[in-house]
PyMOL commands that place a pseudoatom at each C-alpha (Angstrom):
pseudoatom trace, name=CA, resn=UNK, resi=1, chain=A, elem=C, hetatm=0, pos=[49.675, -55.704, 2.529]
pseudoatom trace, name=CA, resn=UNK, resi=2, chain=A, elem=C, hetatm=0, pos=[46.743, -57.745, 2.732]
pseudoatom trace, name=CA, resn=UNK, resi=3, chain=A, elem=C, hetatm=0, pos=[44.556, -54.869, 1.915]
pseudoatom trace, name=CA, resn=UNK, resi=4, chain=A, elem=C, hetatm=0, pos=[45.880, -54.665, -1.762]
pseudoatom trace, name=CA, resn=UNK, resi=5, chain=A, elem=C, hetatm=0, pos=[44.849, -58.456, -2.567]
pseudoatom trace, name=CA, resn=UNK, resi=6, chain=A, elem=C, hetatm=0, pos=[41.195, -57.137, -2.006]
pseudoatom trace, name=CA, resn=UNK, resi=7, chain=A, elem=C, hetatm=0, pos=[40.668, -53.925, -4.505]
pseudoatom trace, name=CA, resn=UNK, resi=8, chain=A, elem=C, hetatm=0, pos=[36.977, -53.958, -3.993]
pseudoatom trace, name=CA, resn=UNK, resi=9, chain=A, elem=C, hetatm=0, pos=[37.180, -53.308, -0.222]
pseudoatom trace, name=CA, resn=UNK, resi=10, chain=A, elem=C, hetatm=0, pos=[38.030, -49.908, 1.865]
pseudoatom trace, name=CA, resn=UNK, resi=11, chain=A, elem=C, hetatm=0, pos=[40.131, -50.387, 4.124]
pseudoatom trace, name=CA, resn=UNK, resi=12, chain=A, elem=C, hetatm=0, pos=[39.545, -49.962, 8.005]
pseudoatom trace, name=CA, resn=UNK, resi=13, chain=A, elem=C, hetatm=0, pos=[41.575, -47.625, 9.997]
pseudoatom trace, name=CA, resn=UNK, resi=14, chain=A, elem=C, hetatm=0, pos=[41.297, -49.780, 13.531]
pseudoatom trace, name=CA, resn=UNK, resi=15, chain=A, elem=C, hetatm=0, pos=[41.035, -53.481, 11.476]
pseudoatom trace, name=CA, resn=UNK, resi=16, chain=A, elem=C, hetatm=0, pos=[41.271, -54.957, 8.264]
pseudoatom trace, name=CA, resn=UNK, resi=17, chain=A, elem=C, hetatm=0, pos=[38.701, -57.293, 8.978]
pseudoatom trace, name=CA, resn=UNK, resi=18, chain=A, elem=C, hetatm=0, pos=[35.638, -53.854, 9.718]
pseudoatom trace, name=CA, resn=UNK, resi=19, chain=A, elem=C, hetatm=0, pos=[36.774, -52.918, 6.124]
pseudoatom trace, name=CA, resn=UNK, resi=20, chain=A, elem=C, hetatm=0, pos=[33.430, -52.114, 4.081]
pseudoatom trace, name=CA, resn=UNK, resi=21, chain=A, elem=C, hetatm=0, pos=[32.757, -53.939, 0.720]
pseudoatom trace, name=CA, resn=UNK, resi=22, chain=A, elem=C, hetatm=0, pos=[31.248, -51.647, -2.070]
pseudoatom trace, name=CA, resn=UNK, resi=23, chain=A, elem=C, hetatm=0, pos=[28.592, -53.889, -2.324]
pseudoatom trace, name=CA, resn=UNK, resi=24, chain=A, elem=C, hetatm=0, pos=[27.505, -53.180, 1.951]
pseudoatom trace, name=CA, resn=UNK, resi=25, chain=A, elem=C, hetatm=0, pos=[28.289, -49.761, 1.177]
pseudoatom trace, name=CA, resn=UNK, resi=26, chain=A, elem=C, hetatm=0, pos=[26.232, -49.158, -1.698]
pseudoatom trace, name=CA, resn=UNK, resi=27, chain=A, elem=C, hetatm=0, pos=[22.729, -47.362, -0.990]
pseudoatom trace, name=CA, resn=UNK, resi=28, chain=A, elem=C, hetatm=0, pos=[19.337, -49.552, -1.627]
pseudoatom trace, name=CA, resn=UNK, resi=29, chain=A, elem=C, hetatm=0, pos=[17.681, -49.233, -4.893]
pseudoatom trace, name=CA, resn=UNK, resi=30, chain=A, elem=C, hetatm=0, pos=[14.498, -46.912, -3.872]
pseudoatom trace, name=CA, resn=UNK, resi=31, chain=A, elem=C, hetatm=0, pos=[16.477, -44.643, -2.462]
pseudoatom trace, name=CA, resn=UNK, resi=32, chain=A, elem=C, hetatm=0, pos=[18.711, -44.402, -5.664]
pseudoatom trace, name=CA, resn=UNK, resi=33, chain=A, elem=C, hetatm=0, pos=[15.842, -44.058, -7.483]
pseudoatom trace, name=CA, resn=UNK, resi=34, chain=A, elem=C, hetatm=0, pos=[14.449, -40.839, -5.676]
pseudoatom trace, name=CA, resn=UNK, resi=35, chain=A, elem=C, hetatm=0, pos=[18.004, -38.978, -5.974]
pseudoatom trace, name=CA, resn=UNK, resi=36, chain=A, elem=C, hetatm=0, pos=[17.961, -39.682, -9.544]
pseudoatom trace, name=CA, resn=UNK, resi=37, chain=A, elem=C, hetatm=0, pos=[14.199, -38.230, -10.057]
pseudoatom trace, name=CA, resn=UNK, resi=38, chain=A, elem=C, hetatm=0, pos=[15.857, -35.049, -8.512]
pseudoatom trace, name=CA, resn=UNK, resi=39, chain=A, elem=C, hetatm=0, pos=[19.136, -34.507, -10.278]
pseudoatom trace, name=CA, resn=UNK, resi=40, chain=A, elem=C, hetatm=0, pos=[16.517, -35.193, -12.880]
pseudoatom trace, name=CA, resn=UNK, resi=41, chain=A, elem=C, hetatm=0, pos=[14.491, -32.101, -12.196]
pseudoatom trace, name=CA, resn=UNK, resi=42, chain=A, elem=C, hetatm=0, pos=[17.139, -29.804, -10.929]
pseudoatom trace, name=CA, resn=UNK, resi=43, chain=A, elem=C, hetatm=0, pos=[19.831, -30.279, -13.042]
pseudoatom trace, name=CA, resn=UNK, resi=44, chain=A, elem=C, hetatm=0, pos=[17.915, -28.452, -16.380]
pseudoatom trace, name=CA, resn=UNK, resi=45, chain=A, elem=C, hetatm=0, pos=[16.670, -25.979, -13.775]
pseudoatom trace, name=CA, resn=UNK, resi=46, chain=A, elem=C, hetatm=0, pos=[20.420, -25.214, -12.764]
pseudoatom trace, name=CA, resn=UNK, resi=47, chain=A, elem=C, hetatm=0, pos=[21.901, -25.389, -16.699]
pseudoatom trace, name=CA, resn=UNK, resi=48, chain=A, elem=C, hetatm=0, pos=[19.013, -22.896, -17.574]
pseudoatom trace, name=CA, resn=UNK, resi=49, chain=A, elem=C, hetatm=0, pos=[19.459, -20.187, -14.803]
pseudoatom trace, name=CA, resn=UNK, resi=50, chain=A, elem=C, hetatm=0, pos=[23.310, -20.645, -15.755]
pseudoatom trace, name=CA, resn=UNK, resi=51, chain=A, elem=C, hetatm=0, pos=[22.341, -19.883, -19.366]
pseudoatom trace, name=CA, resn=UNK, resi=52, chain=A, elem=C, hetatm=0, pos=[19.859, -16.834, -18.601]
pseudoatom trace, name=CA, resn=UNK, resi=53, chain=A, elem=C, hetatm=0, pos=[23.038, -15.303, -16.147]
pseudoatom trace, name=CA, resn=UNK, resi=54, chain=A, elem=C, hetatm=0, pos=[25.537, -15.710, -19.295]
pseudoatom trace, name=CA, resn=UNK, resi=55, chain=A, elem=C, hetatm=0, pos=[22.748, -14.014, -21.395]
pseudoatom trace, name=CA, resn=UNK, resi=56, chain=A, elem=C, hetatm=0, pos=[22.102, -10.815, -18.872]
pseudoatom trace, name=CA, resn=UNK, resi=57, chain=A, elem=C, hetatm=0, pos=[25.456, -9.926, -18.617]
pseudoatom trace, name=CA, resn=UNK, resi=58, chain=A, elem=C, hetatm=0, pos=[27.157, -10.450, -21.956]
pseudoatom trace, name=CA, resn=UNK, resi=59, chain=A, elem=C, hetatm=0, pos=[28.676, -7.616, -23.153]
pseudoatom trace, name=CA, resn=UNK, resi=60, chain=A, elem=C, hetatm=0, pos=[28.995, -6.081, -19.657]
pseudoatom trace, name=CA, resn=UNK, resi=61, chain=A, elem=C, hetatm=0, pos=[32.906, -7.071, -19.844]
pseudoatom trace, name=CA, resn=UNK, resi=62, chain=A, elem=C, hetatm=0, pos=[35.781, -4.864, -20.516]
pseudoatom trace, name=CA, resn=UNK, resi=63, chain=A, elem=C, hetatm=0, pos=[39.103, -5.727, -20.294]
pseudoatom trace, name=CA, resn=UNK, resi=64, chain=A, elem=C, hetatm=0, pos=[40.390, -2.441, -20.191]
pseudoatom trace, name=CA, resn=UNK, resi=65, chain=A, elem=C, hetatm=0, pos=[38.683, -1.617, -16.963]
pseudoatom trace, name=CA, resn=UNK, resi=66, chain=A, elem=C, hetatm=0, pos=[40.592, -4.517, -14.883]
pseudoatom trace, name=CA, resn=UNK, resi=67, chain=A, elem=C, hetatm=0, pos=[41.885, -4.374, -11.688]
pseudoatom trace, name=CA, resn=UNK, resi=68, chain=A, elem=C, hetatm=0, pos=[45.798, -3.297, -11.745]
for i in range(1, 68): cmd.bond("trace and resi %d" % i, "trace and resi %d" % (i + 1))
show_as sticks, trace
zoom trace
């Protein structure tokens, strides 16, 4: 098929030729910029909350008192 000569495209459903090229599809640079300042702030936030949860309840497991 003509769609597999052109790997950097996605292909259209209704016509080859409204296929999107990564580089149309790709979001502009500011806006980039802002999701990266807040994966920037959030994602220590999220890896310390996980940390303080694995710290409150270790110990609190028992294997013996599963569900059967």
């Amino acid at each position: 098929m003509a769609w597999q000569r052109q790997p950097g495209r996605f292909r259209s459903l209704v016509r080859l030729a409204d296929g999107l090229l990564f580089g149309a599809g790709a979001a502009t640079e500011s806006s980039l910029r802002f999701l990266l300042v807040g994966a920037l702030a959030l994602i220590p936030i999220i890896l310390a909350y996980t940390a303080y949860a694995y710290w409150v309840f270790r110990g609190h497991v028992d294997l013996s008192k599963g569900y059967h």
